[in-house]
ChimeraX commands (.cxc) that place a marker at each C-alpha (Angstrom):
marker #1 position -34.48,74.03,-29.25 radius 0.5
marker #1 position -34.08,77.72,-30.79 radius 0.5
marker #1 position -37.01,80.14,-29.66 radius 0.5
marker #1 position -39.74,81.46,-31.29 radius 0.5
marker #1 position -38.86,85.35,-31.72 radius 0.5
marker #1 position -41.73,87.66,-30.22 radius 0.5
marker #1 position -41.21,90.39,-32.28 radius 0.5
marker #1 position -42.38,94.09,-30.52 radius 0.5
marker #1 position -41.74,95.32,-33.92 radius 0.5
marker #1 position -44.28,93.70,-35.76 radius 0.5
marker #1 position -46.85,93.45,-32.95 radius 0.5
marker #1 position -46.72,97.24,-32.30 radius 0.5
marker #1 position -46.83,97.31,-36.06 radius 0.5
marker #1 position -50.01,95.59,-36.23 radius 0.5
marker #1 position -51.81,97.40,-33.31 radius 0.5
marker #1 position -50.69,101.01,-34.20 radius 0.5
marker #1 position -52.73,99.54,-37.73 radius 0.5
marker #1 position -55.52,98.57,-36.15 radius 0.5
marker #1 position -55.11,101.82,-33.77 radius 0.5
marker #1 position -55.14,103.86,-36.92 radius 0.5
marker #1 position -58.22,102.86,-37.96 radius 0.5
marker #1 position -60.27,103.69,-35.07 radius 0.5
marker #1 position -58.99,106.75,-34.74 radius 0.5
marker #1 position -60.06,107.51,-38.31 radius 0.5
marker #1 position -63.48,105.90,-37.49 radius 0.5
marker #1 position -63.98,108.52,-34.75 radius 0.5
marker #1 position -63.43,111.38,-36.66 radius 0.5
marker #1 position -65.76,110.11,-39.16 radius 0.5
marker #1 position -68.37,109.23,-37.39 radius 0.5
marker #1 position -68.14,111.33,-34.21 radius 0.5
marker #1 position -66.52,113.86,-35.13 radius 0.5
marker #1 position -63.55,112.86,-32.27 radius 0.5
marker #1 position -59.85,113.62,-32.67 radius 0.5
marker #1 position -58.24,112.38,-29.76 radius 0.5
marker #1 position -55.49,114.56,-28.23 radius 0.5
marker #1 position -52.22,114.14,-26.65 radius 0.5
marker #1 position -50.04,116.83,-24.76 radius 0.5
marker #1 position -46.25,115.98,-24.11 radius 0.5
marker #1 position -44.46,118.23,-21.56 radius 0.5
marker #1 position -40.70,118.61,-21.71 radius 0.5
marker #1 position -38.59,120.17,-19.08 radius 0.5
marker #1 position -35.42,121.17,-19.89 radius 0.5
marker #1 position -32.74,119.59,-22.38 radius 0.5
marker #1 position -32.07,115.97,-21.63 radius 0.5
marker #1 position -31.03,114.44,-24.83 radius 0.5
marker #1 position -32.74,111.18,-24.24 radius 0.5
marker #1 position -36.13,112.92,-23.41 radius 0.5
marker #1 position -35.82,115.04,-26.46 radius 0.5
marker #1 position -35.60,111.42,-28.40 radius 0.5
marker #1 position -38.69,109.73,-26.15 radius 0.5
marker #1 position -40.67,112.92,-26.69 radius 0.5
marker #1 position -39.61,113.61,-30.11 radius 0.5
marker #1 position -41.00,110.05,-30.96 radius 0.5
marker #1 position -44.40,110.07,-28.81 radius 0.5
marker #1 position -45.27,113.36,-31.08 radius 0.5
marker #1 position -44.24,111.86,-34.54 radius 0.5
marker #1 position -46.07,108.94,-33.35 radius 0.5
marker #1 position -49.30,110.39,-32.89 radius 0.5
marker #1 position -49.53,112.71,-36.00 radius 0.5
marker #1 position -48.88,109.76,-37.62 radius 0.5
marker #1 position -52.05,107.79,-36.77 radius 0.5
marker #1 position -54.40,111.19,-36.75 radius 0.5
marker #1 position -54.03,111.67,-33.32 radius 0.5
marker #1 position -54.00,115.77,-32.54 radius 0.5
marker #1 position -50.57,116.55,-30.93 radius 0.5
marker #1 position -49.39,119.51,-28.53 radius 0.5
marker #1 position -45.58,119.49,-27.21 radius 0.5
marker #1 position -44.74,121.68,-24.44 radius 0.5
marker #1 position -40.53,122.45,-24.37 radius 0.5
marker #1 position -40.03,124.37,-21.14 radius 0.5
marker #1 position -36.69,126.00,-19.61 radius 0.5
marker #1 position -35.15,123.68,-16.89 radius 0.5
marker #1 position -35.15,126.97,-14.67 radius 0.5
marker #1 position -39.41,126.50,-14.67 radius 0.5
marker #1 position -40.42,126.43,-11.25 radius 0.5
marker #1 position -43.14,124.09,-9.39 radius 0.5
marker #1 position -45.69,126.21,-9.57 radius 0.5
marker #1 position -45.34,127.44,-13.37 radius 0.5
marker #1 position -45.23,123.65,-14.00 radius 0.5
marker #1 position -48.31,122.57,-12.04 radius 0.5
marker #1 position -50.03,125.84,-13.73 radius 0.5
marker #1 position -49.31,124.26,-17.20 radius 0.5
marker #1 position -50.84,120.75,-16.06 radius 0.5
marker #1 position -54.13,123.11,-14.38 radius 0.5
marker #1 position -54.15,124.71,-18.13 radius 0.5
marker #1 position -53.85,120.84,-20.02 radius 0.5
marker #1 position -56.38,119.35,-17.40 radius 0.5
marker #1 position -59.38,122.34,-18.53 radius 0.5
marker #1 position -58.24,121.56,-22.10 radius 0.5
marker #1 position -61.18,119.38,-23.79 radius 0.5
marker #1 position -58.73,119.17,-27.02 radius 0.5
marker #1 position -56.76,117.20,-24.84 radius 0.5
marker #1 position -57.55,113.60,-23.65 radius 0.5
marker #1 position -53.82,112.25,-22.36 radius 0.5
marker #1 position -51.22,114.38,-20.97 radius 0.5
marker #1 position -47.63,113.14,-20.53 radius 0.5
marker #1 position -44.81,115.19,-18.32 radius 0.5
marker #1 position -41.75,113.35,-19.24 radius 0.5
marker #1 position -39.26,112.32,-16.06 radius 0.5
marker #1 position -37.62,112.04,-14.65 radius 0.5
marker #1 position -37.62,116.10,-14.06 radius 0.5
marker #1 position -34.90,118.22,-12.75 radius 0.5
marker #1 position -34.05,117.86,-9.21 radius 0.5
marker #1 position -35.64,121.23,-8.03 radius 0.5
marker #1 position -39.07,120.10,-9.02 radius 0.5
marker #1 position -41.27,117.57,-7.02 radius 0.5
marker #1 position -41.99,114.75,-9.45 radius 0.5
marker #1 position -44.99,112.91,-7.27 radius 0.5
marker #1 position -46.45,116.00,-7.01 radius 0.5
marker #1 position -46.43,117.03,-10.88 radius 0.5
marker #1 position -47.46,113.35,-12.11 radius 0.5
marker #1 position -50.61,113.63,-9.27 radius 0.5
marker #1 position -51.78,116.74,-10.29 radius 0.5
marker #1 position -52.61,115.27,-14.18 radius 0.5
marker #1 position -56.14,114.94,-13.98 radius 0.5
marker #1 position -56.30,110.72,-13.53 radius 0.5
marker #1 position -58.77,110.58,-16.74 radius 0.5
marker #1 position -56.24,112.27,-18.48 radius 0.5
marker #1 position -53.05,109.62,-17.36 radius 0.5
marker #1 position -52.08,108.01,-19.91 radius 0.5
marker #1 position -49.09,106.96,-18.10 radius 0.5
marker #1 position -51.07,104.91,-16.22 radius 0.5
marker #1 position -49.35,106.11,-12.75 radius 0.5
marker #1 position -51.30,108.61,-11.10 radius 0.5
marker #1 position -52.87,106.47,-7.70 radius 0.5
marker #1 position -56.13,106.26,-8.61 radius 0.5
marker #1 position -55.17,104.58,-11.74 radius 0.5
marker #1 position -52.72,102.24,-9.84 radius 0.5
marker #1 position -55.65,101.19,-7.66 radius 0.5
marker #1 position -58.21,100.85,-9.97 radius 0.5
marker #1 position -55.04,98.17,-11.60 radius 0.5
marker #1 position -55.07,95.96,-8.16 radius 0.5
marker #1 position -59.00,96.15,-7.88 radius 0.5
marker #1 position -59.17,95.10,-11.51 radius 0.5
marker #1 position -61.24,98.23,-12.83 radius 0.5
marker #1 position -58.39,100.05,-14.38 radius 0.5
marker #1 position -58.98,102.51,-17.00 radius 0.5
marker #1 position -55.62,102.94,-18.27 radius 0.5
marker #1 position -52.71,100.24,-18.04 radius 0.5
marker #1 position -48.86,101.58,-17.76 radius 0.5
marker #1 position -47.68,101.16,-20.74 radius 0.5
marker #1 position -44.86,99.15,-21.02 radius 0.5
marker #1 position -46.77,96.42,-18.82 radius 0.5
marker #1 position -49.99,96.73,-21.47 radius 0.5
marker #1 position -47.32,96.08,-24.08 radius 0.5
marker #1 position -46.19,92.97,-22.72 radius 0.5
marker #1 position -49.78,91.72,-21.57 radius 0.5
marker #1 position -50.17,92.22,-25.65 radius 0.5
marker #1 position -46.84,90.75,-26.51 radius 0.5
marker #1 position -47.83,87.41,-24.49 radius 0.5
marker #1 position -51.57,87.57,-26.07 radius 0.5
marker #1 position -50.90,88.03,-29.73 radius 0.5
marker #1 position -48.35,85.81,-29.45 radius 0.5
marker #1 position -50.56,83.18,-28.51 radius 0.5
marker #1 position -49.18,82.35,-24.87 radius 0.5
marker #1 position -51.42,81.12,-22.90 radius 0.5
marker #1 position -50.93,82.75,-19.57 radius 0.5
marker #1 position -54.61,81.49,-17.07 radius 0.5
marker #1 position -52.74,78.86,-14.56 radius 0.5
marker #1 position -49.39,79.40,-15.87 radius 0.5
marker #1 position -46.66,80.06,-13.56 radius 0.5
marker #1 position -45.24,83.74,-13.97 radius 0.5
marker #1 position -41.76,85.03,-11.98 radius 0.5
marker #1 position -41.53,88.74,-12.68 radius 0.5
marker #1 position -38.06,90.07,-12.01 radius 0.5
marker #1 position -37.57,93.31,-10.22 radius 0.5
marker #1 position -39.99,95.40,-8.29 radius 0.5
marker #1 position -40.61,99.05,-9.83 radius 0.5
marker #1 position -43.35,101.05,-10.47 radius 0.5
marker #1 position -42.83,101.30,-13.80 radius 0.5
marker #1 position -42.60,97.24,-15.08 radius 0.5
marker #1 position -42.27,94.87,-12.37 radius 0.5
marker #1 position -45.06,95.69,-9.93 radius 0.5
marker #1 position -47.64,96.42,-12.42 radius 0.5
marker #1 position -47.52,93.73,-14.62 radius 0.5
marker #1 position -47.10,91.26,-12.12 radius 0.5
marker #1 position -50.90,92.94,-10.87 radius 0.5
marker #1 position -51.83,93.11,-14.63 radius 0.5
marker #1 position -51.03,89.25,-15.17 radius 0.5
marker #1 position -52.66,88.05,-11.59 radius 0.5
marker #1 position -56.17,89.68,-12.36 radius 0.5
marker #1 position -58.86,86.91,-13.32 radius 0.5
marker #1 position -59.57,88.24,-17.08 radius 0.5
marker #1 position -58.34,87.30,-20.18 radius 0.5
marker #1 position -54.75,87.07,-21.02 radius 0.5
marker #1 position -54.19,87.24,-17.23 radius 0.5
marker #1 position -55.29,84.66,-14.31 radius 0.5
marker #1 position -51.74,83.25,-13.88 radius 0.5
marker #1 position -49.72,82.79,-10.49 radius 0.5
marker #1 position -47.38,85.06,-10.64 radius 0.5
marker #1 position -43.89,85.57,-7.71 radius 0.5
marker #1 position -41.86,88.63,-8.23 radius 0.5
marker #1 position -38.13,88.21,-7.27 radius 0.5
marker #1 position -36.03,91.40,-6.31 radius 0.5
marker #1 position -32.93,92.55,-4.75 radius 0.5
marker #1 position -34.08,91.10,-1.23 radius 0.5
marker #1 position -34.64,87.35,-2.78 radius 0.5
marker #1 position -32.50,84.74,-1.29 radius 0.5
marker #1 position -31.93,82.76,-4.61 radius 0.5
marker #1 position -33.58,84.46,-7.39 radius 0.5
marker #1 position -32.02,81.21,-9.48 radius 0.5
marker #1 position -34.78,78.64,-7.47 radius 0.5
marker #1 position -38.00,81.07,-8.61 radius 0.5
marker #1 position -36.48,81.86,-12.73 radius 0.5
marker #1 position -36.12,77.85,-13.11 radius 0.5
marker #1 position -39.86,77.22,-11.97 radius 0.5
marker #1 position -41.18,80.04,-14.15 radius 0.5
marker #1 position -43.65,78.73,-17.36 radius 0.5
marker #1 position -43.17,82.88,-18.06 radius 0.5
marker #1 position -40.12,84.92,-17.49 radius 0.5
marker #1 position -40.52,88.79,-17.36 radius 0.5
marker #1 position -37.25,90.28,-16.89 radius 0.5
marker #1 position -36.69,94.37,-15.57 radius 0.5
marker #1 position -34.03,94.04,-13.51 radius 0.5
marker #1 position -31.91,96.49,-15.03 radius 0.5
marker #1 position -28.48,94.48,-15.22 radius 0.5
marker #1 position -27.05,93.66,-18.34 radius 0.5
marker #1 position -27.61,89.64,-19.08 radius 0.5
marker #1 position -28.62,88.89,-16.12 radius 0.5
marker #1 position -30.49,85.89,-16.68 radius 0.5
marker #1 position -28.33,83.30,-17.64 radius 0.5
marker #1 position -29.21,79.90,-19.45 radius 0.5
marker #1 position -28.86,77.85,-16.32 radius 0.5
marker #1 position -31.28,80.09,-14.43 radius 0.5
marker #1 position -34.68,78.86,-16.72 radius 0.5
marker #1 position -36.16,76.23,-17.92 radius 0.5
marker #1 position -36.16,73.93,-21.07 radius 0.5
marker #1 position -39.54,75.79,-23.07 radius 0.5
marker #1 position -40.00,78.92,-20.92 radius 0.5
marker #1 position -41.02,82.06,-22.76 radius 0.5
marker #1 position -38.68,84.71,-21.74 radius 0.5
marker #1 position -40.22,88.60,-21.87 radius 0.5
marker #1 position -36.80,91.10,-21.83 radius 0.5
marker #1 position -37.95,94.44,-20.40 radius 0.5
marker #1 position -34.20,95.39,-20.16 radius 0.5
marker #1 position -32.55,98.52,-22.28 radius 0.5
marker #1 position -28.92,98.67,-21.27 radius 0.5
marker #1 position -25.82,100.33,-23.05 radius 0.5
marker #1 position -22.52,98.13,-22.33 radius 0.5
marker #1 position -20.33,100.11,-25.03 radius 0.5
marker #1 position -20.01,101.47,-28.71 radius 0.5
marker #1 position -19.75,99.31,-31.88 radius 0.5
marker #1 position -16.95,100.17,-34.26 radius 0.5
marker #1 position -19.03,102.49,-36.41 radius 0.5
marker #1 position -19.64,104.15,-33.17 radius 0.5
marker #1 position -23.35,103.15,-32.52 radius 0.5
marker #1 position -24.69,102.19,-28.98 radius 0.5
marker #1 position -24.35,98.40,-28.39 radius 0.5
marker #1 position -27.92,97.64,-26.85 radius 0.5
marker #1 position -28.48,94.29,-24.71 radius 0.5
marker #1 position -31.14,93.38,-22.22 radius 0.5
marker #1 position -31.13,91.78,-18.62 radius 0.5
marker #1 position -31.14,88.40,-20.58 radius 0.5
marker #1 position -28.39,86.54,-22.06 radius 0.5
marker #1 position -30.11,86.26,-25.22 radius 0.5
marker #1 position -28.04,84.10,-27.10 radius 0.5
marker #1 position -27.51,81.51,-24.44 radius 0.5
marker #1 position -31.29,81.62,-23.12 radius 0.5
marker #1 position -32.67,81.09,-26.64 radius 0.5
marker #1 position -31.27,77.52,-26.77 radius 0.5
marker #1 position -33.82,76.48,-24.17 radius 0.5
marker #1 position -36.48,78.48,-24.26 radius 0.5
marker #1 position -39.94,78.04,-26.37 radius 0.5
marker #1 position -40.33,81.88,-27.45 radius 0.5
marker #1 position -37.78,85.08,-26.43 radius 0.5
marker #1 position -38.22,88.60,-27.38 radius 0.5
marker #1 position -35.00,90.39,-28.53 radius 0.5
marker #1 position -33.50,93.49,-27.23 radius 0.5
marker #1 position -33.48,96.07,-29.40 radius 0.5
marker #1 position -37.04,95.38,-30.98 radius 0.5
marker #1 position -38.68,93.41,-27.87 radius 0.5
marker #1 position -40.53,95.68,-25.57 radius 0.5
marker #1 position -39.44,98.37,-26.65 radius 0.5
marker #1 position -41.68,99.09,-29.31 radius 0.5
marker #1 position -44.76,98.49,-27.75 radius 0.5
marker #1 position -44.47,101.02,-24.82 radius 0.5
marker #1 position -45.48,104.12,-27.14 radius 0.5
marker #1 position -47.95,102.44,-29.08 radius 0.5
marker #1 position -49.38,101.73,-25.41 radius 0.5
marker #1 position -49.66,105.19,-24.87 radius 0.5
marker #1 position -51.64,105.93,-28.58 radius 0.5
marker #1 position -53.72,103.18,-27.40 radius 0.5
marker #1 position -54.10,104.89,-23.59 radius 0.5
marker #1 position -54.61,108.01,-25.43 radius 0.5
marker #1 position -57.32,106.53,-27.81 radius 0.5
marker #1 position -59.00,104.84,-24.73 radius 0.5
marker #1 position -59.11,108.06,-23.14 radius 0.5
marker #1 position -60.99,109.85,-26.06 radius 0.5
marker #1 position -63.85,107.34,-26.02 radius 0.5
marker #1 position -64.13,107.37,-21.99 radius 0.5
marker #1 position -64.82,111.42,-22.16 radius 0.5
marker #1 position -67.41,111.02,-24.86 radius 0.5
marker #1 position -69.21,107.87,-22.78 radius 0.5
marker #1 position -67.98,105.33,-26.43 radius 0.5
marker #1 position -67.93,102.09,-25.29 radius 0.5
marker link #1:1,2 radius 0.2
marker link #1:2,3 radius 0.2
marker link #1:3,4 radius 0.2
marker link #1:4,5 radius 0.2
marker link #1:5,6 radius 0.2
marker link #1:6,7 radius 0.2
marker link #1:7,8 radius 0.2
marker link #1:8,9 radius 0.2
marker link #1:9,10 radius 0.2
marker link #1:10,11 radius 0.2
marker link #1:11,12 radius 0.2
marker link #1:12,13 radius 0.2
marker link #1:13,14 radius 0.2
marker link #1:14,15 radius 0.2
marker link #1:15,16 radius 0.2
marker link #1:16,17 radius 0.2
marker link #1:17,18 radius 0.2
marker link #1:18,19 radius 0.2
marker link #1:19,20 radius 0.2
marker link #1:20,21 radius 0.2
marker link #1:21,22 radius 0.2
marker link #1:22,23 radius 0.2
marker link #1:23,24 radius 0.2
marker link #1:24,25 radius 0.2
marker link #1:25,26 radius 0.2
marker link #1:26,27 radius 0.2
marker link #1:27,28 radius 0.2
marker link #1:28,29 radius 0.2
marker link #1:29,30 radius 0.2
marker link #1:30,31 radius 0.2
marker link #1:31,32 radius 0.2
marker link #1:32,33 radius 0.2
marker link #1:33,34 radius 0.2
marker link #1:34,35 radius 0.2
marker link #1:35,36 radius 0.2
marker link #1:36,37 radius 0.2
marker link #1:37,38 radius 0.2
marker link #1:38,39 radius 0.2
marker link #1:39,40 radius 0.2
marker link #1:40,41 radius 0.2
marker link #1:41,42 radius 0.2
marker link #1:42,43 radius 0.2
marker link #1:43,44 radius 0.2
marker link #1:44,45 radius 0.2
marker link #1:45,46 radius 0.2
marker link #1:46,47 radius 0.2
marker link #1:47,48 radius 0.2
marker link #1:48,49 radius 0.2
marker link #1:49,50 radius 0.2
marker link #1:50,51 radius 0.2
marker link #1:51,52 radius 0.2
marker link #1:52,53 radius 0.2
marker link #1:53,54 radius 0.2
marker link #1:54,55 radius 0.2
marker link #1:55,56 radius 0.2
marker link #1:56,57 radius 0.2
marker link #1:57,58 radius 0.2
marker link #1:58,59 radius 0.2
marker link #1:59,60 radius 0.2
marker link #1:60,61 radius 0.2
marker link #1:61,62 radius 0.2
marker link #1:62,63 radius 0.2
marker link #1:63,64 radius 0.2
marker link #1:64,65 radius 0.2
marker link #1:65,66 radius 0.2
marker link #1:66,67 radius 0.2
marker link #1:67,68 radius 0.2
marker link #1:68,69 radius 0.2
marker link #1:69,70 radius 0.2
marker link #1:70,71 radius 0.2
marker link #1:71,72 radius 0.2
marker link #1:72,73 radius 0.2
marker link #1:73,74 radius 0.2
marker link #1:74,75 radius 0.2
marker link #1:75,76 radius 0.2
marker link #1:76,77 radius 0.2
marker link #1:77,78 radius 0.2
marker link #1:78,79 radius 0.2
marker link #1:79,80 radius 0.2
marker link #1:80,81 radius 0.2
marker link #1:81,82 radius 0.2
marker link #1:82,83 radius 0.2
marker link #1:83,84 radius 0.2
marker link #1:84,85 radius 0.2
marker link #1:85,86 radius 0.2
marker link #1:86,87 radius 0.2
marker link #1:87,88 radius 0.2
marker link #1:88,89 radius 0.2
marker link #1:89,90 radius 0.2
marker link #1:90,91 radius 0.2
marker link #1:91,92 radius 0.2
marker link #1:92,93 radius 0.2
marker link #1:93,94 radius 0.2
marker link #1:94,95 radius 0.2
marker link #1:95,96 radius 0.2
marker link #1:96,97 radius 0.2
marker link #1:97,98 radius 0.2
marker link #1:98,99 radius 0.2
marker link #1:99,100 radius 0.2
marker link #1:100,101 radius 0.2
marker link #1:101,102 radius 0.2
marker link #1:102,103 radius 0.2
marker link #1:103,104 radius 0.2
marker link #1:104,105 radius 0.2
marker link #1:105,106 radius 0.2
marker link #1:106,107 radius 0.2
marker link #1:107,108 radius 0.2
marker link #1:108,109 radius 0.2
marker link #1:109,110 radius 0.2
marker link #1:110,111 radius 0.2
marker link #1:111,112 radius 0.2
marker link #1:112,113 radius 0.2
marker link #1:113,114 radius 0.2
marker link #1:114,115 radius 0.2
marker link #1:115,116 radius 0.2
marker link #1:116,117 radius 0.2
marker link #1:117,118 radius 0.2
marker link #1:118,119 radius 0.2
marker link #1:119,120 radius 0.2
marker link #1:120,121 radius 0.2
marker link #1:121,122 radius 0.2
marker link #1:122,123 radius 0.2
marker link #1:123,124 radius 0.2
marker link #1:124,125 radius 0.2
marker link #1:125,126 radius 0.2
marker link #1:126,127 radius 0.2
marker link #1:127,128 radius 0.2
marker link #1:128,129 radius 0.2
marker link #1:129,130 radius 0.2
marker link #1:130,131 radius 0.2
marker link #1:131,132 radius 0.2
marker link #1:132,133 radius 0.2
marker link #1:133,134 radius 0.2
marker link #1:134,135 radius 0.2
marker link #1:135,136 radius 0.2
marker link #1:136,137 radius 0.2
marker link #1:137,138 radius 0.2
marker link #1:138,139 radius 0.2
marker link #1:139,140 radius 0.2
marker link #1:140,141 radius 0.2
marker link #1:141,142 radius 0.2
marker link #1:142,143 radius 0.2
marker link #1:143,144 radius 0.2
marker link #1:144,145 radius 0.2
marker link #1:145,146 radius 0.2
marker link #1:146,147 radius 0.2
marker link #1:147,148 radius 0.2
marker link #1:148,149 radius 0.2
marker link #1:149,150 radius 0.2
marker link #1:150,151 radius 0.2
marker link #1:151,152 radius 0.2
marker link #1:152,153 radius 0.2
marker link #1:153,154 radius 0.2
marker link #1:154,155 radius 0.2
marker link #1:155,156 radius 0.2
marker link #1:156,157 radius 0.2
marker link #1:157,158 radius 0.2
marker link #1:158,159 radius 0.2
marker link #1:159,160 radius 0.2
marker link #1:160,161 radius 0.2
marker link #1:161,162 radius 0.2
marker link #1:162,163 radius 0.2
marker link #1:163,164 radius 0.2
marker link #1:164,165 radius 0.2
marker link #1:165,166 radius 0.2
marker link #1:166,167 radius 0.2
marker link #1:167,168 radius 0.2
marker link #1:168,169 radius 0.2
marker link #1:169,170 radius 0.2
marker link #1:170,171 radius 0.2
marker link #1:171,172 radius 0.2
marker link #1:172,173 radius 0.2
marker link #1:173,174 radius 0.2
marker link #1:174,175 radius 0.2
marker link #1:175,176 radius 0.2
marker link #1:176,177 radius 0.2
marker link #1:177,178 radius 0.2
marker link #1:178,179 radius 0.2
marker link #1:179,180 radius 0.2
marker link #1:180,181 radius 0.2
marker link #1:181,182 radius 0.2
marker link #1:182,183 radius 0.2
marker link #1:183,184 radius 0.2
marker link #1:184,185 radius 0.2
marker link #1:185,186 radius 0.2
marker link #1:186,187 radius 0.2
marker link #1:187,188 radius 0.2
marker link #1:188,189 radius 0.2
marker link #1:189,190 radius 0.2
marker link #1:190,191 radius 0.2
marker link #1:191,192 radius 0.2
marker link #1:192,193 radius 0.2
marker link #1:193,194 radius 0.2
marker link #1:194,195 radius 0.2
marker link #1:195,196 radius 0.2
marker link #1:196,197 radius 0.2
marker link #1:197,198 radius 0.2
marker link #1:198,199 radius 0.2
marker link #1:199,200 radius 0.2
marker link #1:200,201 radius 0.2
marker link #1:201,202 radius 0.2
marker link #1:202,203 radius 0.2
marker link #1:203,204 radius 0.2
marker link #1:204,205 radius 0.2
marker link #1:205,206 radius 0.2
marker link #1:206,207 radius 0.2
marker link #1:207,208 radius 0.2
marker link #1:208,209 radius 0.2
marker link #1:209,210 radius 0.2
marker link #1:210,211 radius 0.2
marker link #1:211,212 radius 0.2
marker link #1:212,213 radius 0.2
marker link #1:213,214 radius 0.2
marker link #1:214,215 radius 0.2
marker link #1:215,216 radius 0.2
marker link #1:216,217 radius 0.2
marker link #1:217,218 radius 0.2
marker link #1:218,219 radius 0.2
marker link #1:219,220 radius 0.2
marker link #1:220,221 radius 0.2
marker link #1:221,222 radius 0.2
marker link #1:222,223 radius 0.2
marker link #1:223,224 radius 0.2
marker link #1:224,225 radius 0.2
marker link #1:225,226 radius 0.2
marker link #1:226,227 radius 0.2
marker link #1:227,228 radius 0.2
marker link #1:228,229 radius 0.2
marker link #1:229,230 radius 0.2
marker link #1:230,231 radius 0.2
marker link #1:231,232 radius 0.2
marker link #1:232,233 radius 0.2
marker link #1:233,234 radius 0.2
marker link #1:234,235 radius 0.2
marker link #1:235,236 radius 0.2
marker link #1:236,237 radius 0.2
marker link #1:237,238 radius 0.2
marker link #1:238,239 radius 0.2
marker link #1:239,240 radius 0.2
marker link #1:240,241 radius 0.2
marker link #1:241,242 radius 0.2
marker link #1:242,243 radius 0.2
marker link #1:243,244 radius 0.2
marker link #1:244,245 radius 0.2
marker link #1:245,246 radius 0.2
marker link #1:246,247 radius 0.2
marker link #1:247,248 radius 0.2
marker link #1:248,249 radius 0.2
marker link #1:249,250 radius 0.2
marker link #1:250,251 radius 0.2
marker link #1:251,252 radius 0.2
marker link #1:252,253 radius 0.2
marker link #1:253,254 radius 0.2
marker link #1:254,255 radius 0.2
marker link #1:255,256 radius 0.2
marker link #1:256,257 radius 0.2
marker link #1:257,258 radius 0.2
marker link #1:258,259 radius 0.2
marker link #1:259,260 radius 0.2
marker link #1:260,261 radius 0.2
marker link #1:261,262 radius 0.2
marker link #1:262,263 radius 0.2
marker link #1:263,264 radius 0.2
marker link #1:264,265 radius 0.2
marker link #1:265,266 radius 0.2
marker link #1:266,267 radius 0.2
marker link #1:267,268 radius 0.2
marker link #1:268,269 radius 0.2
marker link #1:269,270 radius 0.2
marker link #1:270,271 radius 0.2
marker link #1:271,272 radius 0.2
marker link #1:272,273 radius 0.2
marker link #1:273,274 radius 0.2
marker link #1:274,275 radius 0.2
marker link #1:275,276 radius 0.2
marker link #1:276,277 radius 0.2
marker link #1:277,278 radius 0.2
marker link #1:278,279 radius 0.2
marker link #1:279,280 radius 0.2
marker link #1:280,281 radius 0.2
marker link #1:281,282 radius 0.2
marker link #1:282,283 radius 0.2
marker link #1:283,284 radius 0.2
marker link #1:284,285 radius 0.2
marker link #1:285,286 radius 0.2
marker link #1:286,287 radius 0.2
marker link #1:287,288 radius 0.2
marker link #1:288,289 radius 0.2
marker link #1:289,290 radius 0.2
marker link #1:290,291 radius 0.2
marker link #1:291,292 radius 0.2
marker link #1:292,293 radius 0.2
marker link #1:293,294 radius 0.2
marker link #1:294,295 radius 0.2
view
């Protein structure tokens, strides 16, 4: 058996389409141009990529833009001030404060003061427990993107059995709430295996759906699933350079092993990974339409 490729690429492709469109329908028609403010402190490389994407993202499918670059040397209180300023700011419908943040400034605190109808993240607390109650407004994004991975991929996921590895806040817990809540493209059983699990092995080789954020490099070997399981790869990690010098990307599965037996795999780069940003357009988007009461 060789898997079925879930391709991010494409999916996100077709959503950030479809995305596109509505946006463009609520200019027309209401007059609407959702907005998204991305907050930078200081000069991390990688968030100057993440951020640099987010805004070419969004002024790509109409969506109005602000990016905030501030000094690392801002302090808490300038910082909170700027997300008091974004939260009075009816141009603006998501705000984003990239992290992690420099080690002087209180991170909880920052991501707590964004107004929740305005986290697009998806992390402020109310959100997170409007997720377990299953009223959430806003899903965090890279769990939305796999929900959408497993639905337009055709995977059935009511009564199937679901091991989620690894535990954070940012993957593991919430899409192990996201997949347990009785809707559609959800209702399944789901265990989450962590650090603390005796033998992680005895829960992967049960599992109908593997989701994978452990953050080790192929750590899911073929004799740890399943003949037919569909494997979701949440993992981004850099094991070395390539000749011509490029990053050599692999996830927390051993891809070319684990595609043997299972039914459907997505790849790392091109998984995932696309689909978190075009969660936040679609968080964004969501956001518009909840200010303005559009159903």
């Amino acid at each position: 058996m060789t898997a079925q490729l879930i391709s991010g690429t494409e999916i996100s492709k077709q959503i950030r389409e479809e995305l596109t469109k509505e946006i463009a329908d609520l200019k027309a028609k209401h007059g609407i141009v959702p907005g998204l403010a991305t907050v930078l402190v200081g000069s991390d490389p990688a968030s100057q990529i993440y951020v640099g994407s987010k805004e070419k993202t969004s002024k790509e499918m109409g969506i109005y833009s602000q990016r905030f670059d501030i000094p690392e040397t801002t302090t808490q209180k300038e910082l909170l001030g700027l997300v008091d300023k974004l939260n009075k700011d009816p141009k603006i419908n998501g705000i984003l404060v990239q992290v992690p943040l420099p080690k002087h400034l209180d991170e909880a605190e920052v991501l707590y003061a964004i107004d929740p109808r305005k986290d697009v993240d998806g992390f402020h607390p109310v959100n997170v427990g409007k997720l377990m109650i299953g009223e959430a407004d806003f899903l965090p994004c890279t769990p939305a993107g796999i929900q959408q991975l497993l639905i337009r991929s055709g995977v059935e996921t009511s009564g199937a059995e679901v091991v989620v590895v690894g535990r954070s806040n940012i993957v593991g817990k919430p899409i192990a709430n996201i997949l347990l809540q009785k809707q559609k493209g959800a209702n399944a059983t789901v265990t989450i295996v962590h650090t603390g699990t005796k033998d992680v092995a005895a829960h992967t080789r049960r599992a109908e759906i593997l989701i994978v954020a452990a953050g080790r490099a192929r750590y899911i070997t073929a004799d740890m699933v399943k003949e037919g399981v569909v494997v979701i790869d949440a993992g981004i990690n850099r094991i070395g350079k390539s000749a011509s010098g490029k990053d050599i990307i692999v996830g927390d599965v051993d891809f070319e092993a684990v595609k043997e037996k299972a039914r459907a795999i997505t790849p790392v780069p091109g998984g995932v990974g696309p689909m978190t940003i075009t969660m936040l357009m679609m968080n964004t988007v969501k956001a518009a339409k909840l200010v303005h009461g559009i159903a």
